[in-house]
N, C-alpha and C positions, 0 to 999 in steps of 0.2 A: 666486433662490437664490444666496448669497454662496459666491464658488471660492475663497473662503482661510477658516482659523479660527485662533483665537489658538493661541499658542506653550501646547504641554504643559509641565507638571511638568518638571525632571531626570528625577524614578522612572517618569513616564509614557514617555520619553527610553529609560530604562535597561531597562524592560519591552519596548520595540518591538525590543529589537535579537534578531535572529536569527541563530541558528546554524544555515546549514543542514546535512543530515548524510541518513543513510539509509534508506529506510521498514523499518519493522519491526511486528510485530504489537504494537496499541496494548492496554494496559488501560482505559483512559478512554471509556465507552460500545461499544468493541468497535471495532478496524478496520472490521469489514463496515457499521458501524452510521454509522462516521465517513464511511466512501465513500458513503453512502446521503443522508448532510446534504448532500456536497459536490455531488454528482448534482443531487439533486433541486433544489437553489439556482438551477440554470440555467433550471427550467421559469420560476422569477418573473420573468426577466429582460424589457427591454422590448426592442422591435426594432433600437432601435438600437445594442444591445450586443450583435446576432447574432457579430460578429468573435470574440468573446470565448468562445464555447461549444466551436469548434473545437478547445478547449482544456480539455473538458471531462472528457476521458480521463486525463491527467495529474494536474489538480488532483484528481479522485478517488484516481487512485493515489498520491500525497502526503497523503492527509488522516489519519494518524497520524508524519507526521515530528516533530513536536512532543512526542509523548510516546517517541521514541526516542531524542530528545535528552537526557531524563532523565540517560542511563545517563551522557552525560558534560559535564555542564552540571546544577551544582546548584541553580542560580537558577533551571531551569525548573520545578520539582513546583509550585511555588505558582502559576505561571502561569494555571493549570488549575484554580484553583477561588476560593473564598472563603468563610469559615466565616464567616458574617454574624451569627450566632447569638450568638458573642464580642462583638458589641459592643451593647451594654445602649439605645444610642441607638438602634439598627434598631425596637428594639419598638415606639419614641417615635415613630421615622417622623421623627427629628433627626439621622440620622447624617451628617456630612460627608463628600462623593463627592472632597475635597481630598485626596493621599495623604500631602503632608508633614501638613498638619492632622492627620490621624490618626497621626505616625509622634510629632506633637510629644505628642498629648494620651494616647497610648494607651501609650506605649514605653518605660515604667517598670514596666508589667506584660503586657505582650504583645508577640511579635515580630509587628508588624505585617504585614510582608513575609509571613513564614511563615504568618500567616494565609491567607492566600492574595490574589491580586492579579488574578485573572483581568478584571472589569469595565476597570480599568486597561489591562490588557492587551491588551484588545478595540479598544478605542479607539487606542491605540497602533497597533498591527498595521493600524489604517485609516487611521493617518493617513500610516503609512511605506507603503501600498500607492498609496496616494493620488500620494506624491512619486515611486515609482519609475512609475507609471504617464505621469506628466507627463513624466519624464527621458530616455521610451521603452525603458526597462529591462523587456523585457516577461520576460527568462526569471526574474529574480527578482521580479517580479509574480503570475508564475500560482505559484509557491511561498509568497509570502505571501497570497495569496488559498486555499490550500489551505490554509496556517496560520492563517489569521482562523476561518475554516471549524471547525476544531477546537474552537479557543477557544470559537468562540459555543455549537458545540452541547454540551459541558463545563458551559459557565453556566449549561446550561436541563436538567442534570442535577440533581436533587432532592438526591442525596446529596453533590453538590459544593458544597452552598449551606450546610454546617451542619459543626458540631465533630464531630456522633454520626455522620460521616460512612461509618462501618463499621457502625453498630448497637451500637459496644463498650461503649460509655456504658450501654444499656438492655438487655444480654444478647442482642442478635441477630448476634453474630459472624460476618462471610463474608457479610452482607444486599448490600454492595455490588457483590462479583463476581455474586452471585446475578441480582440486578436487572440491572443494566445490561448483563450481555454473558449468562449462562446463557441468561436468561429473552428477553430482546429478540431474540437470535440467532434464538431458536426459531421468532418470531410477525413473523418481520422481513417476508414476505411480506404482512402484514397493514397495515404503514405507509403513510401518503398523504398525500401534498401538499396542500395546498388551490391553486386556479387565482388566486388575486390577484397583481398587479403590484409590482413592489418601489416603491419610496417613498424619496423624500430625506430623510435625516436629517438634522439639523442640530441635535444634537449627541448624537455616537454614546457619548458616559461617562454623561448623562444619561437615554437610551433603554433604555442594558444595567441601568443601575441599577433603571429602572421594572421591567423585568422580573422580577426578582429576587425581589421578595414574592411573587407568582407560581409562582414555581418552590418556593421555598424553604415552600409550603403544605402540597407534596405529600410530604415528610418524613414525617411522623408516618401518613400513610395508605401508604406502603410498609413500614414498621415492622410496621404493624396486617396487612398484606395477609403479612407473612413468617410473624410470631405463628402466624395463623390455619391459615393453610397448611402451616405446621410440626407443628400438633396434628394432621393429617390427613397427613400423608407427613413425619416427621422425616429420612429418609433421602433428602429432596430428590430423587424420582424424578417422573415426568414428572406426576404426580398434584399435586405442590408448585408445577411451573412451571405446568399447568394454572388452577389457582388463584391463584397469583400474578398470573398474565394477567387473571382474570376480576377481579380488583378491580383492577388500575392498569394495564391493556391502555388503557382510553380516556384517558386524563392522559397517560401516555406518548403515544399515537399524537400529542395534541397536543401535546407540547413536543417533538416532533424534527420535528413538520410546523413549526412556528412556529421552529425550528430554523433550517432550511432558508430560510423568509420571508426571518428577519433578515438571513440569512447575504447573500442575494442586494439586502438594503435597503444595504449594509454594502457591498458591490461598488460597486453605483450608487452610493454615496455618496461613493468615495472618485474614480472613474469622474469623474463631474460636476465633482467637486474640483480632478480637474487639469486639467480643462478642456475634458474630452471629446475626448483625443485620441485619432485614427482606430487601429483595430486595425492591423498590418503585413500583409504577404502571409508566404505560407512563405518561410523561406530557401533560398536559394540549394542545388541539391542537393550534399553532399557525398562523397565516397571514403569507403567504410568504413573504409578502411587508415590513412588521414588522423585518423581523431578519435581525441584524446587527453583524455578527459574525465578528472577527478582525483576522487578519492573524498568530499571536499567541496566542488564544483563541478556547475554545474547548467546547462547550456544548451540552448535549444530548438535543436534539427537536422533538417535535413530528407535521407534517402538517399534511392535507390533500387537496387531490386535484385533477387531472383528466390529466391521462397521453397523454402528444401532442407526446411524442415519444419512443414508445415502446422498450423492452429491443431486440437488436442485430438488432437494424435496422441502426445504425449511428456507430455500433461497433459489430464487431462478436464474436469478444474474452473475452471482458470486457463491466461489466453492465455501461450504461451509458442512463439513463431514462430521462426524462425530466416532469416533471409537471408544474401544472399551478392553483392558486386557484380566489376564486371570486376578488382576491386584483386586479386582471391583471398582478399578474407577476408569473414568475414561478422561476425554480430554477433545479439544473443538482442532481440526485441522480446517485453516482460513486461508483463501487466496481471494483475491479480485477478480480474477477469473475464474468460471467455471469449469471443473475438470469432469467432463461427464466420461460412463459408465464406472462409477463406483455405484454396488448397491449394494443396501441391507445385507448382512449374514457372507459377505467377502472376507477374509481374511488374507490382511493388509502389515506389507512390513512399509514403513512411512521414514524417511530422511527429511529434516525440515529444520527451523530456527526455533529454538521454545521459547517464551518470552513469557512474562506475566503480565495480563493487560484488566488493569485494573481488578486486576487478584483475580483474574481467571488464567488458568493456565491455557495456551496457546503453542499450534507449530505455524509459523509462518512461512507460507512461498514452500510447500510440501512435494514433495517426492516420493510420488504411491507404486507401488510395485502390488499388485494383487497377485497371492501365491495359491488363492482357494477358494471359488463361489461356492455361493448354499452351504458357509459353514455352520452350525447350529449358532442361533443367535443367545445370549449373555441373557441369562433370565433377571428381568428388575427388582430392583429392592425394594420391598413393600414395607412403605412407611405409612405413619396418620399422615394428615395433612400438616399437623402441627410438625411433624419433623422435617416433612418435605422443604420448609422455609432454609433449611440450616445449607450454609454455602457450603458442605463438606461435599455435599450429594451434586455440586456443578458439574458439568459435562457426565453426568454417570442415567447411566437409564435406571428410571425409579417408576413403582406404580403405586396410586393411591385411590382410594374409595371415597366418597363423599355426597352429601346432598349439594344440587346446584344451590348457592345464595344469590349470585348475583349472572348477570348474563350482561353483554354488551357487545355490537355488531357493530362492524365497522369495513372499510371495501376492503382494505388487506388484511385484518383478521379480525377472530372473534375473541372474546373474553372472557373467561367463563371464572368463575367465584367456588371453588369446592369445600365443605366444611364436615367434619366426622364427630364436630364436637369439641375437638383438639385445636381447633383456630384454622379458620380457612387458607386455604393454598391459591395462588392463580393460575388457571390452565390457556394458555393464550395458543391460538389454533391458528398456523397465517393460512392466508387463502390458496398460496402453494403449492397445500399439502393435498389439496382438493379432499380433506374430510368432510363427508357430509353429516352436517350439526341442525337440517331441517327439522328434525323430530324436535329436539330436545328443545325442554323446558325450564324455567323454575321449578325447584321442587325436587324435580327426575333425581335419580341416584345413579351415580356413574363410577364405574371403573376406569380411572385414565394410565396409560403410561406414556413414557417419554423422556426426554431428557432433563436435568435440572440445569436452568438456567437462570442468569440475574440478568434484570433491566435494570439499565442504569439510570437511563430518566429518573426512574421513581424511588431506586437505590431498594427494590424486593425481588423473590426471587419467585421465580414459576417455573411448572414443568412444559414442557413443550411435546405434542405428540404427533406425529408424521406421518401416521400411518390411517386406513379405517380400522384396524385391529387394535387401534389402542383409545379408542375410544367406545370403549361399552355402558349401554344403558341398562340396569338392574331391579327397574322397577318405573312402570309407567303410571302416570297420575293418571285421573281422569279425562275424558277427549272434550268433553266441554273446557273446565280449567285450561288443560291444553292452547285449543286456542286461543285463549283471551290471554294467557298470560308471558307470550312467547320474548324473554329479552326486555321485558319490563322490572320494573320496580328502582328503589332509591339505591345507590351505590352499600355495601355491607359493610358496616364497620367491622374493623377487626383488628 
């Protein structure tokens, strides 16, 4: 197998370059749809690319950056697909996979680019994975390896391959959010790999192209599969996606398993490319206090340090950990998925992505090794309330005293108002953590601890406590008052 291949286009050049930026929830086959490609791409891999999977937590939680970047980078929507239907030579089976040839012959009546660029793309993104792999650049490696990821499983979207990419052209309006994220979402436990081994490619624009009439088949039988399904549930209730499943549940299942294939042929490929160089060990552990990640900056980290809040206690759906090392600060580990048994007072050495996410420091897509349960847990920083606000104290466990001001209930949490004199703090409690807040009143004086955290919504910060031990009451009002005034009164200025 040949470790180099000829020089791309410019526009293949101009396609590969990446922005990176923040994950956010994708439209394009669905976040959870995108983590499920990137996932499952590591079962193809072969033995010798074990180093590589250690890294598999990340590249899943990265596998909609690509369509996040939309919002500020206009050059990306086309990335993401190709309306092949537009050009008259596809039917022929003569179209040129050359992009200038298509910008010369076609660019008098079509924005070529605009059409879309994805198979370009593809190729592209493998061949700069390929360079940064050689160069030992591995944190912007497993970001374009979650970006390849995207792309390919995008390509082998049926409604990304065509102009009538909504249905707008044939009266089935909204077919596309329907299909790919309603309906998928639903049946996502139904999806599956196949066990084959990735495979060297040798030449990854010519591979993504074969695939293409393939995907680009199942167009008009999701069209027929929406029709149908609409005469029987127009109000698209579970009866529409029922149906909808039952005619393009098995073509789907196989273009996000063959998804997956590529994705993982596309690693090796570009792997091999550079020459098969060996994975690294973790880095070096760092000071929590020490990392300054930037908000478009991405590097692999390795801490350690002694979890203040266990995994599914502040979230039951998504892992959202919190540690803390001897610096006194700590710091939020986030995945999409829930990574259960981490708890409270474990001592954790953590490999993940740091990132700043709106000026919270973050690890993404983490790799927890617990080297030590019932370590003695990090005793909190006992601030007023008025200090608690200051973003310094984010992700660090802090405790503070105060009279309730304000209360507010609500199904997923409570809201509680603390004031010491110093300027009230917010103590927001999710229903999660199952702390019981029956007692407590207006008035009550409590001890809280928990983590300092900022809400963005409202651009303030609160502490958050996860535990019943960190919510103490200090002082009981009277049991008449009590009742009457339980979560009452006008919101506290402050």
């Amino acid at each position: 197998m040949t470790a180099s291949r000829s020089r791309r286009s410019y526009w293949a050049a101009v396609i590969s370059v990446v922005i990176f930026s923040l994950p956010a929830v994708s439209w394009a086959w669905g976040g959870r749809v995108h983590r499920w490609v990137n996932e499952k791409a590591f079962q193809h891999l072969p033995m010798e690319m074990a180093g590589f999977e250690r890294w598999s937590r990340i590249i899943a939680a990265h596998a909609s950056d690509a369509d996040a970047r939309k919002a500020t980078d206009p050059l990306e929507g086309p990335r993401h697909w190709i309306d092949i239907d537009n050009y008259p030579e596809f039917y022929a089976g003569s179209l040129s996979h050359d992009l200038d040839s298509l910008r010369a012959q076609h660019s008098h009546h079509l924005d070529v680019y605009g059409n879309g660029v994805v198979p370009w793309t593809i190729a592209g993104v493998t061949e700069s994975l390929s360079v940064v792999m050689a160069g030992g650049e591995w944190s912007q490696a497993v970001l374009l390896a979650a970006d390849l990821g995207h792309y390919v499983a995008d390509c082998h979207q049926p409604l990304h391959t065509t102009a009538n990419y909504d249905g707008q052209l044939t009266g089935h309006d909204g077919v596309h959010l329907r299909y790919e994220i309603h309906m998928v979402e639903r049946y996502l436990a139904q999806l599956r790999p196949d066990s084959s081994l990735a495979v060297y490619i040798e030449d990854p624009l010519e591979h993504i192209f074969a695939t293409i009439p393939g995907t680009w088949m199942y167009v008009d039988s999701i069209l027929n599969a929406d029709r149908q399904a609409r005469k029987r549930s127009p109000t698209y209730s579970a009866e529409y996606y029922r149906i909808m499943w039952e005619k393009t549940g098995p073509f789907t299942i196989g273009q996000l398993g063959q998804s997956a294939r590529v994705l993982a042929d596309l690693w090796y490929t570009a792997w091999v490319d550079a020459g098969q160089p060996e994975f690294p060990p973790p880095a070096e552990v760092e000071v929590i206090a020490n990392l300054e990640p930037g908000p478009e900056t991405f590097d692999l980290v390795t801490v350690q340090g002694v979890v203040t809040m266990g995994s599914g206690v502040l979230d039951d759906q998504r892992m959202k950990v919190y540690i803390q090392d001897q610096s006194g600060r700590g710091i939020l580990l986030f995945d999409h998925r829930l990574q259960e048994g981490i708890s409270r007072g474990d001592l954790v050495r953590v490999e993940g992505m740091a990132q700043d996410y709106h000026g919270l420091k973050e690890i993404i897509g983490p790799s927890v090794t617990v080297l030590e349960r019932g370590h003695p847990s990090p005793s909190p920083q006992v601030l007023s309330t008025g200090e608690a606000k200051d973003s310094r104290w984010d992700n660090t466990l802090i405790s503070v005293r105060g009279k309730v001001v304000f209360a507010l209930e609500d199904e997923s949490w409570t809201r509680l108002h603390l004031d010491d004199g110093s300027g009230a703090v917010v103590v927001l409690v999710r229903s999660e953590t199952g702390i019981d807040l029956d007692s407590v009143r207006e008035g009550d004086v409590l001890t809280v601890s928990g983590v300092g955290a900022y809400l963005m919504e409202e651009g303030s910060r609160a502490i958050m406590p996860g535990y019943d031990d960190q919510v103490l009451r200090d002082e009981v009002v009277g049991e008449a008052k009590r009742k009457d005034s339980k979560f009452q009164g006008a919101p506290y200025s402050h």
